[in-house]
N, C-alpha and C positions, 0 to 999 in steps of 0.2 A: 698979570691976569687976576680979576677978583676972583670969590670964592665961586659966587653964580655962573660963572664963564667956565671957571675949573671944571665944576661939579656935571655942566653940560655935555661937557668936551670927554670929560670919563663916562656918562650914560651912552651918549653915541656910541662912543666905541665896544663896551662890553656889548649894545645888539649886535654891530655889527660881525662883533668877533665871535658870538654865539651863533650869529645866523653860517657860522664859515665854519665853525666848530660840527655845526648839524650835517651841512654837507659832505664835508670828510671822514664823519665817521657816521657815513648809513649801513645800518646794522641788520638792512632787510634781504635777508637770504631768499631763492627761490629753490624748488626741487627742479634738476635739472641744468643750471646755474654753474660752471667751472672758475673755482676761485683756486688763487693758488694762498699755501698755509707752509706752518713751519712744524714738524716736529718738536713735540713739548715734552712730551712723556710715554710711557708706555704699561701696560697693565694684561693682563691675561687673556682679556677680551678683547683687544685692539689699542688703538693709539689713541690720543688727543693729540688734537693741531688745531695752532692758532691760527685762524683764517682774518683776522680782525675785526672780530664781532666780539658782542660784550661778553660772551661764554667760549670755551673753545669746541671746535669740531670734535665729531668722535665715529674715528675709523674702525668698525667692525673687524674682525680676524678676517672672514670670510668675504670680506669688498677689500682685503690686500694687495690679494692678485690673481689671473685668468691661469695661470700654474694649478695644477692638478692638483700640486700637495694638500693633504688635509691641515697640516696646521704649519703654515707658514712662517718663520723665521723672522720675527719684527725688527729685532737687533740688527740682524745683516742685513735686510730689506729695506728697512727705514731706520737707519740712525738717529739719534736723538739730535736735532737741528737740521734736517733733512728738509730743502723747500724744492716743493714739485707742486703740480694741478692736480685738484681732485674734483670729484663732481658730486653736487649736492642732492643726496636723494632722498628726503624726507624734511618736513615742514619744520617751524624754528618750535620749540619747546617754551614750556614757559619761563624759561631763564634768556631764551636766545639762545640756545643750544641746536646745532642739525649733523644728519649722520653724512657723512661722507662716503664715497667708492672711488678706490685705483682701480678695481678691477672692469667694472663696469664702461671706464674710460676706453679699459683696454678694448674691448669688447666691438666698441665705440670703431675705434684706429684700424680693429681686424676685420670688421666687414668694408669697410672703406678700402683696406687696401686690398681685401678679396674681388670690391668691383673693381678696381685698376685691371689686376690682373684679367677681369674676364675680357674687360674692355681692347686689353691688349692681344688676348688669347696668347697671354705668357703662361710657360707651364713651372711650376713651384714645388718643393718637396713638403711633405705630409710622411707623420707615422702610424705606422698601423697598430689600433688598440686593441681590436677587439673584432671577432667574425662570428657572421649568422649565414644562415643558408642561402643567402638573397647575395651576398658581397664579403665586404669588410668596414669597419668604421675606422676611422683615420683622424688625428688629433692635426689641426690646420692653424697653426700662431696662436692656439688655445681652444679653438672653434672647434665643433664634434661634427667630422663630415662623413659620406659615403660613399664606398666605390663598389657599384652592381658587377657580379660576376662576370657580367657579358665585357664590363670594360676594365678588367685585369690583363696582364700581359698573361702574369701565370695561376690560372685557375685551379691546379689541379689539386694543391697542397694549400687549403687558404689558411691554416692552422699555423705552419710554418711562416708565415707572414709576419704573425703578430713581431712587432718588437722593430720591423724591417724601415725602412722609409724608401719610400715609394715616390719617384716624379708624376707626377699630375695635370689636369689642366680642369678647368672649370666646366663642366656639363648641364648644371641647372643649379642658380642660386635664388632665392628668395627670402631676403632679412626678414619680413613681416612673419614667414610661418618658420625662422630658424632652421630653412632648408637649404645645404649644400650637397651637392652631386656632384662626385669628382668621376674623371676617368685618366685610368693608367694607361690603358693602350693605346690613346691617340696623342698622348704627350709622348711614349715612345717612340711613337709611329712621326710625329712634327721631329724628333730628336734626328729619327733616322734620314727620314727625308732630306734634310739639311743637309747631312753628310752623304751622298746620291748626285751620281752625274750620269748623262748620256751616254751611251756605249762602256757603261762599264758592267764587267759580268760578274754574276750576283751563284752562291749556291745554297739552296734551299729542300724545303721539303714541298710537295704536293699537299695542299691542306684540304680543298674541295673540288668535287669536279660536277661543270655546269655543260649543257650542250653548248654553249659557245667558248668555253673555255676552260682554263684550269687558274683555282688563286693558288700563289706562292709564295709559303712564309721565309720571310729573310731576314737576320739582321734587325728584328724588332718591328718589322712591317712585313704587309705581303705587297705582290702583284699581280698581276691578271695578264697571264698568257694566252691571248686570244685565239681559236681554234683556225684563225690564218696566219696565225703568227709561229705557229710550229712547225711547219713545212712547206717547203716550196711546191712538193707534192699536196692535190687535195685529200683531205681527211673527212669519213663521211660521221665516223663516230667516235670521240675523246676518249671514251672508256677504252678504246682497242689499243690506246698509244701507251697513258696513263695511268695510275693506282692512286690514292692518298696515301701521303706516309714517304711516296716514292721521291729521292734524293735527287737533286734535279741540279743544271748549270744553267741559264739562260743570261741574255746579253736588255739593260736597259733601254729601251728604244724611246721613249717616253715620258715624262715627269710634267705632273697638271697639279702642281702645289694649290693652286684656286679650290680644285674640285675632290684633294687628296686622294689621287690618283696615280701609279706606276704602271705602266703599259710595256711587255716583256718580249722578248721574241725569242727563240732557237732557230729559227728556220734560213737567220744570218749566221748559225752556222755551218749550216753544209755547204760542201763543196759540190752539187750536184742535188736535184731534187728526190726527195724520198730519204735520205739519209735519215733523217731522226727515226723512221719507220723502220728500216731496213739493219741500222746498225749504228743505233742510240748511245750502246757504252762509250765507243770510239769516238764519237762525235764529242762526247763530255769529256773523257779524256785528253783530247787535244783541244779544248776550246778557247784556252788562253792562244796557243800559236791559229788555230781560223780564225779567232776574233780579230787577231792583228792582220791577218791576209785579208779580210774580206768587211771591214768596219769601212772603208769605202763607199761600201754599198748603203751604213748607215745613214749617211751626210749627201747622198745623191738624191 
């Protein structure tokens, strides 16, 4: 090969090998943007990680992690040679430098798996932070959520709460305005359900009383003993039979999981109409042995 052929043959290739060089190493970060980097160093204010850009990345203390602690543990966290995803949240510097977040990822990953769950209506456990007169706040995979007092199981002591973890289900989410709504009682309430079959007898307290009926807390749910479902005898007013508060047996007749509904009866168990009117103790008293004599009548 002469010198002219030589000297050709090495021009081509160094473009060529520049233009391959450019494309391998594009050094154009965006915000927003998930690269994954190495653990390089560490320093009081956060980490540096090489993302492979012509400067390294630099992890704030405070974009470490969706953990509540104030000052997060870098060493144990992120070891030095540590390669994970982080995501780019700030523009390149004049060196080519951009800041990095884990925690913001996390953020990321928590509301995403908060809509699974709403999508499922699976119910998930939450801890209780913190209470106002309205509910309690609840810490959700890092996420600061809500549960209004109406949807507590137990209302009464919300103080005592704090510190507890509480099963849940999703009541109202919205990622744009950072709004989640949990509620306890009806993930208790789906908990109990589940474990709930027909003709089985349940004892409770009397929680309300309606002209049509009386509800019945049990077991982490109530039911609604319908004012024909207490006696075989007619009953012209609830109040004369029933109190709130008052201890009660009744037999499942009912289960509308669609419409979270328990539908209750007594009036299968007397032997003889008027019984629960006439002599209720005795009726509660033996309801386990009428319930087996007369659950017949449930299934006819």
């Amino acid at each position: 090969m002469n010198a002219k052929s030589a000297n050709s043959s090495i021009q081509s290739f160094s473009l060529s090998d520049f233009a391959s060089a450019l494309a391998e190493h594009n050094y154009e970060f965006n915000v927003g943007q998930i690269v994954t980097g190495k653990v390089v160093s560490h320093e009081t204010r956060g980490a540096y990680v090489d993302i492979g850009g012509k400067s390294p990345g630099f992890l704030p203390i405070e974009e470490v992690s969706l953990s509540s602690a104030d000052t997060p543990n870098l060493v144990e966290l992120l070891p030095l040679e540590t390669e994970r995803s982080f995501l780019i949240i700030s523009d390149q510097d004049a060196d080519g430098g951009v800041k990095l977040s884990i925690r913001r990822l996390q953020v990321r990953q928590a509301w995403e798996n908060l809509r699974s769950f709403q999508a499922e209506a699976k119910a998930f456990d939450c801890r209780v932070v913190g209470i106002n007169k309205g509910g309690v706040m609840v810490n959700c995979t890092g996420l600061r959520g809500f549960i209004p007092r109406s949807h507590l199981v137990e209302k009464s002591d919300l103080a005592g709460l704090v510190g507890k973890t509480l099963a849940v289900v999703i009541e109202d989410l919205d990622e744009s305005r950072n709004k989640l709504v949990l509620s306890n009682r009806k993930a208790m309430r789906a908990s109990a359900m589940s474990q709930l079959s027909r003709g089985q007898l349940i004892e409770g307290k009397v929680s309300s009383l309606r002209p049509f009926g009386a509800f019945v807390d049990f077991g982490g749910t109530s039911g609604l003993l319908h004012i024909k479902e207490i006696s075989q005898k007619y009953i012209g007013d609830i109040n004369s039979v029933f109190q709130p508060d008052q201890a009660i047996k009744a037999v499942i007749v009912d289960i509308d999981e669609s419409r979270n509904r328990i539908s209750l009866s007594t009036k299968i168990l007397e032997n003889h109409a008027g019984e629960m009117l006439d002599n209720r103790e005795q009726v509660f008293a033996e309801a386990e042995q009428r319930l087996e004599n007369n659950i017949k009548q449930l299934w006819d």
